[in-house]
C-alpha positions, 0 to 999 in steps of 0.5 A: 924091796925094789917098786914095780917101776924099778922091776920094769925098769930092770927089764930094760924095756928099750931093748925090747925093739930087738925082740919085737923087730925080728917077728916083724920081719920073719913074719912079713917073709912068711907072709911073702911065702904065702904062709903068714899065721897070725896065731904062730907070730904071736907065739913067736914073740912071746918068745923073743920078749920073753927071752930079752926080759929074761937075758935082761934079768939073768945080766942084771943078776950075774953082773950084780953079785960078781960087783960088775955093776959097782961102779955102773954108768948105764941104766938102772939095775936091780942087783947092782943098787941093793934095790932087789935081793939077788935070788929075786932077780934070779927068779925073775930071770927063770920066770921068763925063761919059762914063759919063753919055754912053754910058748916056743914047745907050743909053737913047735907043736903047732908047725909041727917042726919038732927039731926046732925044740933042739935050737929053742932049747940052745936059746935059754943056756945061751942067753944065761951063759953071756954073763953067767957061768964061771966063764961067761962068754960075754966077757970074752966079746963074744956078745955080738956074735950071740946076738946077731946068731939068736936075735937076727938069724935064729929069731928071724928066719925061725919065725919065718920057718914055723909059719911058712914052712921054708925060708927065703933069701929074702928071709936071710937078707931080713935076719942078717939086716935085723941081727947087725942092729941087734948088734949095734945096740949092744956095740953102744951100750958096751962103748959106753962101759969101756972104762969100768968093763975094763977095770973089772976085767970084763973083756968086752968086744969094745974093751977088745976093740977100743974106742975109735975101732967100736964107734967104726963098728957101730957105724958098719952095722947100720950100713950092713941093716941098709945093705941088706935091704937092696937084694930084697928090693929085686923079689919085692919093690915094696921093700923101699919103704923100710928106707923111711926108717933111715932118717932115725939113724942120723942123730944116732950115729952122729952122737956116736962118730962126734965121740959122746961117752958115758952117760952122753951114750945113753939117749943113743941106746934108746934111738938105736932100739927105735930105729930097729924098730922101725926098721923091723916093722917097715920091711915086715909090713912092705913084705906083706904086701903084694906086687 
């Protein structure tokens, strides 16, 4: 029987700045439109936490019982080592998507924005088909795209809408910068699988890419979150202190163009989330500012 630190640890705890980051920027353009709802954004990350915690569980179970995970590299996993059943991981996994579900028909309620129930409800079939399902997406490399669609756009300018009721280009400019690092977190983590993704025939987008082609696509993620800041600086100044986030990019992507691999890979995981983090909180924060 897996220990409550193994359960947390398969939750994957360091993926969780992708949840975080998104309602800290949606809130902060909200709050630019002079709709910021303190109430709404904590519903709003209910939401995304509960969503990464699930998708993260939901992996770790479809991963686990197809072998994926036989010959893993990367963190701990609950099915993949025997140290939980599969069908508890899988409970796991629906707990979340129904925390996720109720806080997300609250929060519609509340805006009373109520089509926003169809993309909510694309959320939890998207998230369970990346790995599960007879055909799942994520084998086919098309992880990236769902998570720049549902942790950048969908989880930014949704915050930003159920809050203020519109959205912005500022709000745009927000989702697209915090889906690229979104992505880049996933590019590393699936850089790092490349040889035993490859030999269970798990076409990932850096199986599909390659080696060299991943790591350069790593790299253009993080120059696309910082490009995305300068149209904002037009509509708010103060959006330059996100660029104090800059420096946590550095040892990163050092590590990734020097040609670390496996197990070297994983401290990259962990500063690419921070940095996400960080950049999330800044350009929330310098978007709730005035002037």
């Amino acid at each position: 029987m897996a220990t409550v630190a193994q359960w947390i640890s398969g939750a994957r705890p360091w993926t969780l700045p992708a949840a975080l980051a998104p309602v800290a920027a949606g809130s902060g353009a909200a709050a630019a439109l002079h709709g910021a709802s303190t109430v709404r954004a904590a519903l709003a990350l209910s939401v995304a936490v509960a969503l990464q915690i699930g998708v993260n569980y939901a992996n770790d179970y479809s991963d686990g019982i197809r072998g994926t995970d036989d010959q893993r590299v990367g963190p701990f996993r609950l099915t993949g080592s025997g140290a939980a059943r599969p069908r508890a991981v899988l409970t796991a996994a629906c707990a979340a998507f129904m925390v996720a579900g109720v806080a997300g028909t609250v929060l519609v309620a509340l805006s009373r924005i109520w089509w926003l129930l169809a993309i909510g409800g694309a959320c939890i079939p998207a998230a369970w088909f990346y790995t599960g399902g007879r055909r799942p997406y994520g084998y086919r490399g098309l992880g990236e795209a769902f998570v720049f669609t549902f942790f950048g756009l969908v989880a930014v300018l949704g915050t930003t809408y159920t809050q203020a009721g519109r959205i912005s280009v500022v709000a745009v400019c927000a989702a697209i910068g915090v889906g690229a690092l979104a992505c880049a977190i996933l590019v590393v983590n699936n850089l790092r699988d490349i040889p035993t993704d490859a030999a269970v025939g798990k076409r990932t987008l850096a199986v599909r890419l390659g080696d060299g082609r991943s790591r350069a696509l790593y790299t253009g993620l993080l120059v696309v979150a910082w490009f995305a800041v300068l149209p904002i600086l037009r509509a708010q100044a103060w959006a330059a202190i996100t660029f104090l986030a800059l420096p946590l990019a550095i040892q990163p992507l050092n590590t990734v163009l020097r040609g670390a691999t496996g197990r070297a890979l994983l401290p990259v995981l962990r500063s690419t989330g921070r940095l996400e983090l960080a950049y999330g909180l800044l350009l929330g924060l310098s978007l709730s500012l005035k002037g």
